[in-house]
C-alpha angles and dihedrals in degrees: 000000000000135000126215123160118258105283116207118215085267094050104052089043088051096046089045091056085049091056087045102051082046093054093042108102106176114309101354146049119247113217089238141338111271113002101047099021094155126070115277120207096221089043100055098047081070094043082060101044091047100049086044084091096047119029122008092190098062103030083059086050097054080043091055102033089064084043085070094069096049107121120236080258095072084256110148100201122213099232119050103185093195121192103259088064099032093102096057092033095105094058077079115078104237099035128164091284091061094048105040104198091156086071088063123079088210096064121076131263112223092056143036116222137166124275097244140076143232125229094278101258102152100090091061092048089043084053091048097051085048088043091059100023107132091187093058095179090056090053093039087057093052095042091053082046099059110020091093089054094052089046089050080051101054088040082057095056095046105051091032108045114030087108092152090059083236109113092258141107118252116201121221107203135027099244085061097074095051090228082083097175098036114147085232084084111039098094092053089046097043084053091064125100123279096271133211118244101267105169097062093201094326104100126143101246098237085048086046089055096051103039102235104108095108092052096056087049088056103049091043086059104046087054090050095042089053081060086252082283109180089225100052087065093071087068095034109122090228127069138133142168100227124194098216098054094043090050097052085048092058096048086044091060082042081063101038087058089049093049096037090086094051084059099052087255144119117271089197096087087055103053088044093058090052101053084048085056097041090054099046085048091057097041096042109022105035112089122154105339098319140081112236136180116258114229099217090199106050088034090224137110124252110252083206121104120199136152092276086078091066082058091103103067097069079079087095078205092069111133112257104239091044084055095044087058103045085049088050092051085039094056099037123087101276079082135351093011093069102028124083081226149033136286120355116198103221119044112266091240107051123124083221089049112121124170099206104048129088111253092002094084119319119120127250138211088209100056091036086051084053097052095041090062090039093061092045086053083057101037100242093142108179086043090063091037091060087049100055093043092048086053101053092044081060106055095034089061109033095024125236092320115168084242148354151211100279086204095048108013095239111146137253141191122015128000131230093029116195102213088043091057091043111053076034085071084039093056095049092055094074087071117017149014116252 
């Protein structure tokens, strides 16, 4: 376990803007210093959200600076390796050799970027900034700037990546859902072919730990070498419907509605996506109480449950005794009941259930920031309440780790996190001024 003297609220906010000025290279914010040194999709969405409250200029700038790296598809990538880091950006494996955006016309010039996407949270993050802006004409102009980049995103989605027929996004690799080693995604993985070591010494530690690291080479190859070719997804051997994703994707077109005046646009295309979402959730994804991902390929639901099914309540439409039973599940034992804090990502217990490993059952900052804006859209209060104060135990006293034990609160993963030191100053701005 461990120590770490007793941080005041003006402590801990101090010592989050200093991870944060360490982890900024040029435009952007890297997750963490050494093992992700290049902009993540997922990662900055909660940069941004966690800076809306502080400071709207540079929380624009880390906004824009991932928008560089959008393909002429609408496609938002979740690695944007941007120049000030492109001399250094093969010491990560896979690097921009490996992905080869700069052979597609699609992709843009000025910077090179993977071929995949993250679960479309940048709406969300872009609502937020324009929610607590104080200088409202600095985030209207930025909301009127990239609203039609997040609508040619959420375009993308929807022409490129309802592969079930169902009205929802599948997700064709694993990194594109940001909770890369989940369970949920062990059996599509394990039906997969006998694979050849592709790594060669380079693997990610929580892909390392699970094995799978040659398969998500793999699948990441077949995809670029079909020239990331929409059509060639109908046949690809992974695809799931994941609830987390999809969740994200429904909140995200409730933003952009509520953004959509502040550009000069309709909000009705908006609400009606979301209700096309909300339903397919319901009809594809709901199964005894719980939302799971959907395996395309083997036309079956995960029996896993991890904290992507609570994905879903972040739809502020959700019906309300759907909602009162994923936050019962959500607050039983089976996650926050029998943990010291919250939320573990994997259920408790779950024979795949591993406190020490990633997205196997250590607790985030980023999924416990989620739900706690997903109970205060609902108005369970002391539920967000518990959430907020579980989250802040935890960095006071293990410091803005990418994850944590989710029994006795020591960290994991890297140090000096940049989304945990973010929604950290978020949260805190609930109660004080740092």
């Amino acid at each position: 376990m461990e120590a770490r003297p007793a941080l005041d609220n003006g402590a801990l906010g101090r010592e989050a803007w200093s991870v944060l000025g360490a982890n900024r290279t040029g435009s952007c914010t890297v997750p963490a210093p050494g093992l992700y040194p290049h902009q993540w999709n997922w990662d900055a969405a909660f940069v941004v959200a966690g800076l809306a409250r502080w400071d709207t200029r540079r929380a624009g700038t880390e906004l824009l600076s991932l928008m560089e790296g959008r393909w002429r598809t609408g496609m938002v990538p979740h690695i944007v390796f941007h120049p000030s880091r492109h001399s250094h950006a093969e010491t990560y494996f896979p690097g921009p050799s490996f992905w080869r955006s700069r052979d597609r016309p699609e992709a843009p010039n000025r910077v090179p970027t993977s071929g995949l996407t993250q679960p479309p949270s940048q709406a969300l993050a872009l609502w937020w900034v324009w929610r607590h802006a104080t200088d409202r004409d600095e985030a209207a102009a930025l909301v009127r700037l990239v609203y039609p980049m997040l609508v040619a995103q959420h375009d993308h989605l929807a022409v490129t990546r309802d592969l079930g027929g169902g009205g929802l996004a599948a997700i064709v690799h694993p990194w594109e859902s940001g909770m890369d080693d989940s369970p949920v995604w062990d059996a599509p993985l394990d039906a997969l072919p006998p694979l050849r070591p592709a790594y060669h010494g380079r693997e990610r530690s929580g892909e390392a730990q699970t094995g799978h690291h040659d398969r998500y080479t793999w699948l990441a190859a077949r995809y670029r070498d079909s020239g990331y070719d929409p059509a060639y997804l109908r046949d690809h051997p992974f695809a799931v419907e994941d609830p987390m994703f999809n969740g994200i994707w429904l909140a995200s077109c409730e933003a952009l509605a509520e953004l959509a005046p502040v550009a000069g646009a309709d909000p009705a295309p908006h609400r009606e996506a979301a209700e096309r979402i909300r339903a397919a959730l319901l009809d594809r994804l709901w199964l005894d109480g719980l939302f799971h991902a959907r395996d395309l390929r083997a036309g079956r639901l995960s029996p896993v449950c991890a904290v992507g099914s609570f994905g879903p309540l972040l739809d502020p439409g959700l019906p309300s005794d759907l909602m009162a039973t994923l936050v019962g599940v959500l607050e039983s034992p089976r996650f926050m009941g029998a943990a010291g804090y919250p939320v573990p990502s994997c259920e408790i217990r779950s024979p795949q259930f591993d406190r020490s490993r990633y997205w196997r059952g250590p607790s985030w900052v980023i999924t416990n920031w989620l739900l706690l804006r997903a109970a205060d859209a609902h108005g369970r209060t002391e539920l967000a309440r518990l959430l907020a104060a579980g989250t802040l135990r935890l960095v006071r006293q293990a410091g803005f780790r990418e994850c944590f034990d989710p029994f006795d609160g020591s960290g994991r993963g890297s140090r000096d996190f940049s989304a945990s030191a973010a929604l950290t100053l978020d949260l805190l701005a609930d109660s004080v001024a740092v």
